[in-house]
C-alpha distance (Angstrom), angle and dihedral (degrees) to the residues before:
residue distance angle dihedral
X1 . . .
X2 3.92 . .
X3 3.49 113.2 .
X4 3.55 90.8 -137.5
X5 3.35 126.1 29.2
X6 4.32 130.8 -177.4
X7 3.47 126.4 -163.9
X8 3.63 133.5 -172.3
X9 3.76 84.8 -36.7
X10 4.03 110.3 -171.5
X11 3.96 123.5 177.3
X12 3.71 120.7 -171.1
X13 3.97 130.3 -178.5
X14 3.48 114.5 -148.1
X15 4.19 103.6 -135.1
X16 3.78 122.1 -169.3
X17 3.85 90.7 -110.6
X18 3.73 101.7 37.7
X19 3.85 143.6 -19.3
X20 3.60 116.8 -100.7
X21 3.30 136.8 -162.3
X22 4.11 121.1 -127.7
X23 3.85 100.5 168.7
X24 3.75 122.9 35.4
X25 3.54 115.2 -156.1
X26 3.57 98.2 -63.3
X27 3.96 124.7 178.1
X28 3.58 133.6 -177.5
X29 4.00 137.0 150.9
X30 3.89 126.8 -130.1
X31 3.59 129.0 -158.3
X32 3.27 137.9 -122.2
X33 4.44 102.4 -100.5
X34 4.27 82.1 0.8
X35 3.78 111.7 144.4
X36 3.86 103.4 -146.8
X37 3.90 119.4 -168.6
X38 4.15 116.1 -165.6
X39 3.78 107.4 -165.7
X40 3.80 129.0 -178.3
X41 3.85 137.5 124.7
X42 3.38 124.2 -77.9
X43 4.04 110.4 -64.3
X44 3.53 97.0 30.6
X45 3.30 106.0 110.5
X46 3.74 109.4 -98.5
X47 4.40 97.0 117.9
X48 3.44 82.6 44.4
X49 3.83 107.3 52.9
X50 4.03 81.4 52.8
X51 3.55 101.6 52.4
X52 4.08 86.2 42.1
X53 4.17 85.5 54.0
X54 4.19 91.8 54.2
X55 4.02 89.9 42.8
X56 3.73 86.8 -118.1
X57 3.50 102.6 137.7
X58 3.92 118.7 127.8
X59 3.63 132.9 -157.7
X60 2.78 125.6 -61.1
X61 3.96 85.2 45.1
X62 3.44 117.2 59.5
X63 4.24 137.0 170.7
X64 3.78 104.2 -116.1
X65 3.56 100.8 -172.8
X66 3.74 145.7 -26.8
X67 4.07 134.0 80.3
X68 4.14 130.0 -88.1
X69 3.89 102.0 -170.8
X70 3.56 113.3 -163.1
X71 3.71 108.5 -168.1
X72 4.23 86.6 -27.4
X73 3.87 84.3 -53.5
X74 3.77 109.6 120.2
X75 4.00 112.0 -127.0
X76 3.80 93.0 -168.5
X77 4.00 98.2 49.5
X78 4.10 85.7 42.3
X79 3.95 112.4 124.5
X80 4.18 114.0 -135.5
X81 3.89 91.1 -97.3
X82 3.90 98.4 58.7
X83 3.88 89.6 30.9
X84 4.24 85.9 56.1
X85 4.27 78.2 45.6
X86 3.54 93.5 55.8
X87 3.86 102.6 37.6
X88 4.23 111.5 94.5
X89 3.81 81.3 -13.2
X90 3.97 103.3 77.6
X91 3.73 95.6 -10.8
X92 4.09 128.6 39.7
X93 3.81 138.1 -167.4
X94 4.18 130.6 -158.5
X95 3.34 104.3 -170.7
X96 3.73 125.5 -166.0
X97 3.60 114.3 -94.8
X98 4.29 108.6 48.7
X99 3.70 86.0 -161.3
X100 4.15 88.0 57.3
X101 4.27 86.4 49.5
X102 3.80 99.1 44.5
X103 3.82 127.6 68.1
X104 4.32 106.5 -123.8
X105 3.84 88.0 -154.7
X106 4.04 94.7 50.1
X107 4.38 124.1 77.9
X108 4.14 107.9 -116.2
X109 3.97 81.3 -116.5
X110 4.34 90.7 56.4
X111 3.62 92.2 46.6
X112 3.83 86.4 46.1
X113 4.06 96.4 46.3
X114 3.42 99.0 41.4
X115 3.79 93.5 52.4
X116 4.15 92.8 53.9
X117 3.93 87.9 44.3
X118 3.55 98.2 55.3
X119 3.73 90.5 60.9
X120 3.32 113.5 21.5
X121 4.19 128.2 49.4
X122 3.75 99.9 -104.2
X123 3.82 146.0 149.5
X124 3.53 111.2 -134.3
X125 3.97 96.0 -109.0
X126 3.74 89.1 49.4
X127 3.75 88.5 59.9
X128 4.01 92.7 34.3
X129 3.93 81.8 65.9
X130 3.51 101.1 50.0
X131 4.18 94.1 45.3
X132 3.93 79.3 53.2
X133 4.07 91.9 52.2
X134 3.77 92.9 39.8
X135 4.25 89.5 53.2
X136 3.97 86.5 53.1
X137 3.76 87.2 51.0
X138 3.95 87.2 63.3
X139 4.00 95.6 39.3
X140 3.47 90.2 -99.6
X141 4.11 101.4 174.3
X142 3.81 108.8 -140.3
X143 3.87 108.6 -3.0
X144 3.04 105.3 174.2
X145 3.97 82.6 66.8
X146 3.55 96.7 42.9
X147 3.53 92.1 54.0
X148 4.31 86.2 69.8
X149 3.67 92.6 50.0
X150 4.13 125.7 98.9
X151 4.05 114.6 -126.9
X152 4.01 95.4 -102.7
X153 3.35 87.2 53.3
X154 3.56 99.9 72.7
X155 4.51 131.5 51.8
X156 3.72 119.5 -84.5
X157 4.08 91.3 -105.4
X158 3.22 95.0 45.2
X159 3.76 89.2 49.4
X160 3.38 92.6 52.6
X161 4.25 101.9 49.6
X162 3.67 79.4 57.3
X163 4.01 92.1 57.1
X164 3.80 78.0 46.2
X165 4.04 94.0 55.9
X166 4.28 90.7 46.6
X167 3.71 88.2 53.9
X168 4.00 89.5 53.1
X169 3.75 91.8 39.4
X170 3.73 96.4 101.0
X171 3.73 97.0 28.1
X172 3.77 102.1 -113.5
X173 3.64 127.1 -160.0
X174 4.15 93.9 -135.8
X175 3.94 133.9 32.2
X176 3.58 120.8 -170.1
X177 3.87 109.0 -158.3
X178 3.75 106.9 -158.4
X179 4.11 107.0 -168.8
X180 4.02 91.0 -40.6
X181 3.23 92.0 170.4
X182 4.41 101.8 42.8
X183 3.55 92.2 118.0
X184 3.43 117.9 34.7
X185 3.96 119.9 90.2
X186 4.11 110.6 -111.4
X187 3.67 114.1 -85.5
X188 3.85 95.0 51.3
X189 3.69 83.0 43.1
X190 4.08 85.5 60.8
X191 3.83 85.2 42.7
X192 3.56 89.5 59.1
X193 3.70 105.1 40.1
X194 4.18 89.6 51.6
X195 3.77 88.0 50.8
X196 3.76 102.1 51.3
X197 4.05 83.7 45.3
X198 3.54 86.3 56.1
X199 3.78 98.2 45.1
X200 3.71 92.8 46.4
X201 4.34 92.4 49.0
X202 3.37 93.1 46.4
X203 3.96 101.3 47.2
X204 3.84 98.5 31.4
X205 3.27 88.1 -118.1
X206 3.94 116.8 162.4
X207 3.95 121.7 -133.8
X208 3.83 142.7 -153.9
X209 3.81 105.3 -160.5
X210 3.82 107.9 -165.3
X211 3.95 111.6 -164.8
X212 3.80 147.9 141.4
X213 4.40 82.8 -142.6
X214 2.78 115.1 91.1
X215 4.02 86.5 174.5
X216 4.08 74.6 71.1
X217 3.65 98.6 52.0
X218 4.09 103.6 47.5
X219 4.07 81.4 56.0
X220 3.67 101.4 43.5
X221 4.23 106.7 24.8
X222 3.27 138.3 66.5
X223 3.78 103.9 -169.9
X224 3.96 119.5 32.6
X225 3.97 138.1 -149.4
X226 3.14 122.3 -161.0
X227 4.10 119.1 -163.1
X228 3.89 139.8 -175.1
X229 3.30 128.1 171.6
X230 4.07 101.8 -8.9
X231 3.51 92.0 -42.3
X232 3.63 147.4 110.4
X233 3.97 101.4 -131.8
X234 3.70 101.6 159.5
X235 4.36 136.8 26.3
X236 3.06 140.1 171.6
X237 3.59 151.5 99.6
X238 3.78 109.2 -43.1
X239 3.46 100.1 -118.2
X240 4.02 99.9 52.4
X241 4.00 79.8 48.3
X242 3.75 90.0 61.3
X243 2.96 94.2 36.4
X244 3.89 115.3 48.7
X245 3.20 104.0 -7.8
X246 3.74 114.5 -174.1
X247 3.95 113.7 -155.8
X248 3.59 113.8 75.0
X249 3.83 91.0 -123.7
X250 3.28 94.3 65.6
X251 3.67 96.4 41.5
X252 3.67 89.1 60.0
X253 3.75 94.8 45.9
X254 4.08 87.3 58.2
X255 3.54 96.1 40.1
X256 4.53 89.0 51.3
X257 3.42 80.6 62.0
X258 3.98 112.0 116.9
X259 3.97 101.3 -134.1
X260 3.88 85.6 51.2
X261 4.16 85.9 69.1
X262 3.54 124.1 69.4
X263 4.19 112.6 -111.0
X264 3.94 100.9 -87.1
X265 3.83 99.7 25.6
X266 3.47 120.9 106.4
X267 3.98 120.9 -105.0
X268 3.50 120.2 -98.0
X269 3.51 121.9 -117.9
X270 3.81 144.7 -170.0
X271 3.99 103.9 -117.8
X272 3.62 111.8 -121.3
X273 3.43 142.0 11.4
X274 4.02 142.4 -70.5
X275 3.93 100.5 -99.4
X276 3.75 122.6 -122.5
X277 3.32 124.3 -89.4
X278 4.12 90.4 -104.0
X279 3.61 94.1 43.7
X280 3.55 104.4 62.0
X281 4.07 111.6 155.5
X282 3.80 122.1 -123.5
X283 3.55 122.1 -102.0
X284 3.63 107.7 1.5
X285 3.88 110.3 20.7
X286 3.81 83.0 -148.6
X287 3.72 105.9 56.0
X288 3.94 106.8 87.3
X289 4.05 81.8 58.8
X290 4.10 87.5 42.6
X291 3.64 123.0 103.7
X292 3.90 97.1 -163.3
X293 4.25 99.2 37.1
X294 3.87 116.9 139.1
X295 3.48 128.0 -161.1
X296 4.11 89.0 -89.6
X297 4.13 87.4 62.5
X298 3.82 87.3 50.8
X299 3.79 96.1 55.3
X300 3.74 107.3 21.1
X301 3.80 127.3 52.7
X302 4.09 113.1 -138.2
X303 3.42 133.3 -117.2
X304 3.84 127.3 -114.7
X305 4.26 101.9 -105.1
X306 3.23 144.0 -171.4
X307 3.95 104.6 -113.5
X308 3.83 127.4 161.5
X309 4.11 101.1 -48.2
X310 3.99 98.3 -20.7
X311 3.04 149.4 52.1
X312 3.75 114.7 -109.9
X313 3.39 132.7 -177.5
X314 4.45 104.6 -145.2
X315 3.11 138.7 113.2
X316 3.75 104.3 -147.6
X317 4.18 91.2 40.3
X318 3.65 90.0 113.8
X319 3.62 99.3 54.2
X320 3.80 87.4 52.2
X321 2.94 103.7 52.1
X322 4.10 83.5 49.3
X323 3.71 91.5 51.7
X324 3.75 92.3 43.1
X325 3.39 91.3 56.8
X326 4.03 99.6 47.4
X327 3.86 81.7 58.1
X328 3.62 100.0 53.2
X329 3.84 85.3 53.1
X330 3.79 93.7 54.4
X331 3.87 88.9 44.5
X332 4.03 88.2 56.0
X333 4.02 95.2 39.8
């Protein structure tokens, strides 16, 4: 059995104008120990799909209908008790900003202590000692010092391997990584990345990796999802996604990125732009962006395939791949 599994998963916000739909019946499986990256521009979907997974939607967004089975336990039927239960307990979030996530008024070492005792039986020294051991477990120099010190007092990266420590605090089965890295200048980012690999290796721990890098995601994943537009347009595992990727989405996200252009030569880019939420196209939701749409991606929206090593969701994927292929044999004659 999966330990997570997703279902026809739709999320909806109900606007003032109109109701709109940011998550459209989605599904996926996870593994137990599987690293899972979802990638996508901004608007896609990805911050979404993670706030759907922890029930932490607000109004005006809502989950209309579909299933998220947690080890056969139903997150969407859960009542506030067993959802409290599950939250940080079986199931953890980082979230992008470690100023958002940590209280400015609250020690490192109160945050830490009264997360352990609200779900587990202990004195406060017992769980004193294990916020100390989970600090070391992130490289944390001196934590038993850290522990006295406010959030603001302390550097963004070091901020954020202690976010990293309170998601591993009660030894959940999942994390789901949204941008943990957003703000954090690149070789701490690197820091980071290697140590949540790491953490998640070592402790079988599985992971939902949501990024617009997908730099990030060929080092860290081993499956990929790739979203646009509330929907799942591309799977896979990771490596077939990088590469040969099959929908021209994703194609164009790998080809924008900068060590696929020659030093002087400008990046590529996808034309366009993700549309809004209230504006989603007909048929495909990618075609006005789409180099190679036909009148059948205009008017009818495509199914999720079987093609080559992923599944793709495109009509014209088949011819392609066909035409691709006719070129690399001219390129070789």
């Amino acid at each position: 059995m999966s330990l997570l599994s997703v279902r026809d998963l739709t999320v909806k916000f109900a606007m003032r104008e109109q109701t709109v739909t940011a998550l459209n019946g989605i599904s996926f499986d996870l593994a137990k120990g599987e690293r899972l990256g979802i990638v996508g521009e901004s608007g896609a979907g990805k911050s979404i799909t993670g706030f759907a997974l922890m029930n932490l939607l607000s109004r005006p967004g809502y989950i209309d209908s579909g299933e998220i089975l947690f080890e056969g336990d139903d997150v969407v039927q859960m009542k506030p008790r067993a959802l409290q239960d599950m939250r940080g307990n079986r199931m953890a979030m980082i979230f992008q900003d470690p100023m958002v996530t940590l209280n400015p008024v609250l020690t490192i070492g109160e945050q830490m202590v009264e997360t352990l005792r609200a779900h587990r039986q202990l004195s406060r020294e017992e769980a004193r000692q294990i916020a100390i051991l989970k600090l070391r477990e992130v490289y944390i120099p001196s934590p038993e010092e850290r522990l006295e010190q406010y959030p603001h007092e302390l550097s963004g990266g070091m901020r954020q391997r202690i976010i990293i420590a309170i998601a591993l605090l009660l030894d959940p089965q999942l994390i789901i990584a949204d941008e943990p890295t957003t703000a954090l200048d690149v070789t701490i980012q690197a820091d980071i990345m290697e140590l949540m690999l790491e953490l998640c290796q070592s402790n079988q721990v599985s992971l939902i990796l949501i990024t617009h890098d997908l730099g990030v995601v060929s080092q860290m994943t081993e499956r990929t999802m790739v979203m646009y537009a509330g929907r799942i347009i591309e799977t896979g595992s990771t490596r077939a996604i990088i590469n040969d990727p099959q929908h021209p989405y994703t194609q164009g996200l790998i080809n924008a990125l900068p060590q696929q252009t020659k030093p002087g030569q400008r990046l590529k880019q996808i034309q366009g732009t993700m549309p809004a939420l209230g504006r989603i196209p007909a048929g495909c939701p990618f075609n006005p962006r789409c180099e190679y749409a036909t009148a059948t991606c205009r008017s009818q929206i495509p199914p999720m395939s079987q093609f080559a090593q992923v599944q793709v969701a495109c009509h014209e994927v088949q011819r392609l791949q066909f035409e691709a292929e006719a070129n690399r044999k001219e390129e070789l004659a």
